[in-house]
C-alpha positions as CSV (number, residue, x, y, z in Angstrom):
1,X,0.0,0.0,0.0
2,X,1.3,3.5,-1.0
3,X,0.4,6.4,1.5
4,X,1.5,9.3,3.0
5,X,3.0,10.3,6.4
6,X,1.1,12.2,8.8
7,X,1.5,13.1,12.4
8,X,-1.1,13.5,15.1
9,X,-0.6,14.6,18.6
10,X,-2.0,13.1,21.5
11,X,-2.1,13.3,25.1
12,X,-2.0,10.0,25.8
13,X,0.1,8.0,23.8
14,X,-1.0,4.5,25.9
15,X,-4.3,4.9,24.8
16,X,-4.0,6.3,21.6
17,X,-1.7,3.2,20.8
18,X,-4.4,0.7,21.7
19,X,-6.4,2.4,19.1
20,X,-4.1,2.8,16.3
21,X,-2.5,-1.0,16.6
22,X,-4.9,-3.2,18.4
23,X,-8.3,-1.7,16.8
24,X,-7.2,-0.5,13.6
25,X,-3.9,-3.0,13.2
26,X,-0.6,-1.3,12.6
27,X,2.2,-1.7,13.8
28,X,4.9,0.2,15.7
29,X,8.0,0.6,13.2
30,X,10.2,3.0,15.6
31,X,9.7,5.2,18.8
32,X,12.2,7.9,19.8
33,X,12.1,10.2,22.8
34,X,13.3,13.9,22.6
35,X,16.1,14.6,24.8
36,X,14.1,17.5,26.7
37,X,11.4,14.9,27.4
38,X,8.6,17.3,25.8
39,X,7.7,14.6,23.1
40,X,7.5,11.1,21.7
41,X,7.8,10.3,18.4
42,X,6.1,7.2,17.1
43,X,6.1,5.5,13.5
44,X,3.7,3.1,12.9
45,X,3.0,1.3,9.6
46,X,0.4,-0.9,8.2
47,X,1.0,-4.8,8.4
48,X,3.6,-6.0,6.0
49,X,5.1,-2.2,4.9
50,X,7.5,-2.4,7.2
51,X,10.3,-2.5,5.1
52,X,8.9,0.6,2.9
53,X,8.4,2.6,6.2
54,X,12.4,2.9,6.7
């Protein structure tokens, strides 16, 4: 599947990955924390794009 990047921002990333990857089935690719601790970014992708999400 061919798709675009977008970013959303939560306030809580628990519950909003519950939605995204048990409900609706992607899966987390990569996570990285900001050094001032103000953010967490999360990649997700759908089920076997994986290797087109890098």
């Amino acid at each position: 599947m061919r798709y675009l990047h977008t970013m959303v921002r939560v306030r809580d990333l628990d519950a909003s990955l519950r939605f995204y990857c048990d409900l609706l089935g992607l899966e987390e690719v990569s996570r990285s924390e900001s050094p001032q601790g103000r953010f967490t970014l999360v990649f997700l992708c759908a089920p076997g794009d994986r290797d087109l999400a890098r």
